[in-house]
C-alpha positions as CSV (number, residue, x, y, z in Angstrom):
1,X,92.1,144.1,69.5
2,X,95.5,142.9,69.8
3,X,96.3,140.4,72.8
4,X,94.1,141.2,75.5
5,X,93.5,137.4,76.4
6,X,96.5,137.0,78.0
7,X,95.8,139.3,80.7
8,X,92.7,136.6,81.4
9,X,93.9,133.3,83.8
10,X,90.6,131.6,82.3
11,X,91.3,132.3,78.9
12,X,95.2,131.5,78.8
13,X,94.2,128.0,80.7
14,X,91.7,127.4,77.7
15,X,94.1,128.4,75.5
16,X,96.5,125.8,76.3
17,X,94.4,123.5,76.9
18,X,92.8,123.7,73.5
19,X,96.4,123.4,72.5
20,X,97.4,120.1,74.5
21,X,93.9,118.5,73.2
22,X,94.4,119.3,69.5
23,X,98.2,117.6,70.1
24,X,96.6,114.6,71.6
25,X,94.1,114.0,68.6
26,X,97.0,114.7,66.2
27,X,98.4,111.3,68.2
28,X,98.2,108.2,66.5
29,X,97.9,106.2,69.6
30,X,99.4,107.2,73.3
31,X,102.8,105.9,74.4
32,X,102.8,103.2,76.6
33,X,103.4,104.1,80.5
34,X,104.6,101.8,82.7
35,X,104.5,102.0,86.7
36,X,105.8,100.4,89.2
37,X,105.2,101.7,93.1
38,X,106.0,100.8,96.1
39,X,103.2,100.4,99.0
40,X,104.8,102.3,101.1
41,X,104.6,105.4,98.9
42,X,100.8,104.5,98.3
43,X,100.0,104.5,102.4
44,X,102.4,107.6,102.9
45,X,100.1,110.6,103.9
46,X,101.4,114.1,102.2
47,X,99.1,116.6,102.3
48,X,96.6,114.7,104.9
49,X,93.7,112.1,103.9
50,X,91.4,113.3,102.0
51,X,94.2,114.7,99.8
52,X,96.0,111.0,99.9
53,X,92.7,110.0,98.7
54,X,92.4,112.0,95.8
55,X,95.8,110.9,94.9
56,X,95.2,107.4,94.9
57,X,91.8,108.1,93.5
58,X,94.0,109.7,90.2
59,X,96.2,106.9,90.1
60,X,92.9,104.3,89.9
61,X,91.7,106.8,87.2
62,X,94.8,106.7,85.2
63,X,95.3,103.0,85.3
64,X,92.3,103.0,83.4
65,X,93.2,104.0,80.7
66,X,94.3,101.8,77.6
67,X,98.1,102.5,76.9
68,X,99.1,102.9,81.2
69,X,100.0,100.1,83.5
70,X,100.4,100.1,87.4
71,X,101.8,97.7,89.8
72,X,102.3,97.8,93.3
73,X,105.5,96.5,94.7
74,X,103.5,94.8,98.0
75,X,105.2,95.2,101.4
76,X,105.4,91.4,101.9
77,X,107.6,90.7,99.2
78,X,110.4,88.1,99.4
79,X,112.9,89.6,96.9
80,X,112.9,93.3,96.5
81,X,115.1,94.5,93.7
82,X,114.8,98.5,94.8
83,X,117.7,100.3,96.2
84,X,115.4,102.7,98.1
85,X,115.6,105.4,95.0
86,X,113.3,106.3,92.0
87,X,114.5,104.6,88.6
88,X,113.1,105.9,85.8
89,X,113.6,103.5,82.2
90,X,112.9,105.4,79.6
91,X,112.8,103.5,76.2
92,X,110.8,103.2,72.8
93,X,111.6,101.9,69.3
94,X,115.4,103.3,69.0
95,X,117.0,101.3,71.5
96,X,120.2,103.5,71.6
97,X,118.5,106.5,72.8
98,X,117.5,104.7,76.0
99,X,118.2,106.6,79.0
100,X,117.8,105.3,82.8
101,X,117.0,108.5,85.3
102,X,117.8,107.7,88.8
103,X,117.3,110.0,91.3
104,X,119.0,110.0,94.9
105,X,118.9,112.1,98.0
106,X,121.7,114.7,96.5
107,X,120.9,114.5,92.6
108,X,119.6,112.8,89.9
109,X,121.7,110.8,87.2
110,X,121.4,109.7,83.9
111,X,123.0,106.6,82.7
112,X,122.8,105.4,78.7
113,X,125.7,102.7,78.4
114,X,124.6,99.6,76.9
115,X,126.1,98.0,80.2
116,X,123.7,100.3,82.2
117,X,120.5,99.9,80.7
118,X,121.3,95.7,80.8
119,X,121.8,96.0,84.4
120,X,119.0,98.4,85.5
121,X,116.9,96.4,83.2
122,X,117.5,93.7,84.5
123,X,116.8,94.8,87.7
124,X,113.5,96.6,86.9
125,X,112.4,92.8,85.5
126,X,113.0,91.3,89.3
127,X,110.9,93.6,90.4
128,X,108.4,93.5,87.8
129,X,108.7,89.9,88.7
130,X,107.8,90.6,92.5
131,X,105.7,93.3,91.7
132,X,101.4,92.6,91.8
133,X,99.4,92.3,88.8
134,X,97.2,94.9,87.3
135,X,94.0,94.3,88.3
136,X,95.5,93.4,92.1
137,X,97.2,96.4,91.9
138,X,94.1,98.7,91.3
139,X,92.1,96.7,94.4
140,X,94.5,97.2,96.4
141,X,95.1,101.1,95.5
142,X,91.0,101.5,95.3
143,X,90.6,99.6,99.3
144,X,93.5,101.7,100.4
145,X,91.9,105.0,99.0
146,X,88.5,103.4,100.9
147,X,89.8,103.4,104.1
148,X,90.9,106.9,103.9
């Protein structure tokens, strides 16, 4: 027989796919996931409507689920801590092997200093601070994907 499944689209899918859900179960619990978005990238329209809708659709589905958290960062906020770029904080129980991701127009960056992370930290707080609570969050993604 030999390897004849890997000419198959169908069968490599379910192949990895088996592969990704026996991982998962092998998890003692999910890693937390944090996000933050802005409005503005909510109401943007990539791709048309109904595919907007889907979009925010996955987002509501995803915010569901026990280990994510989403925020909107509301257009009529009075302090907005953003700089207009993506910041990603990526951290977990070894604080040294932090890393902050930011991407620009031209490139992306990667900053771990201890000076780095306490500043973008500090800044990712302010807008946590500013930012809408969960539950708020989710009504506000679930009447924007309604009036789609």
């Amino acid at each position: 027989m030999g390897r004849e499944w890997e000419a198959d689209p169908f069968l490599v899918r379910a192949g990895i796919q088996a592969g990704v859900a026996g991982a998962r179960s092998r998890q003692a619990s999910p890693s937390p996931y944090e996000a933050v978005v802005h409005e503005a990238a909510l109401r943007i329209r990539v791709g048309g409507s109904r595919t907007n809708r889907r979009q925010l659709e996955q987002i509501l589905e995803r915010s569901e689920l026990a280990n994510v958290t989403v925020r909107v960062l509301p257009f009529d906020t009075d302090d907005f801590a953003g700089n207009g770029y993506s910041l990603l904080y990526l951290h977990g129980a070894v604080p040294q092997l932090d890393t902050i991701q930011i991407d620009t127009a031209h490139r992306g960056e990667f900053f771990g200093t201890e000076s780095h992370l306490l500043q973008y930290r500090r800044r990712y707080e302010r807008v946590l601070a500013t930012a809408l609570p969960p539950t708020e969050s989710r009504d506000l993604i679930a009447r924007l994907a309604r009036d789609l």
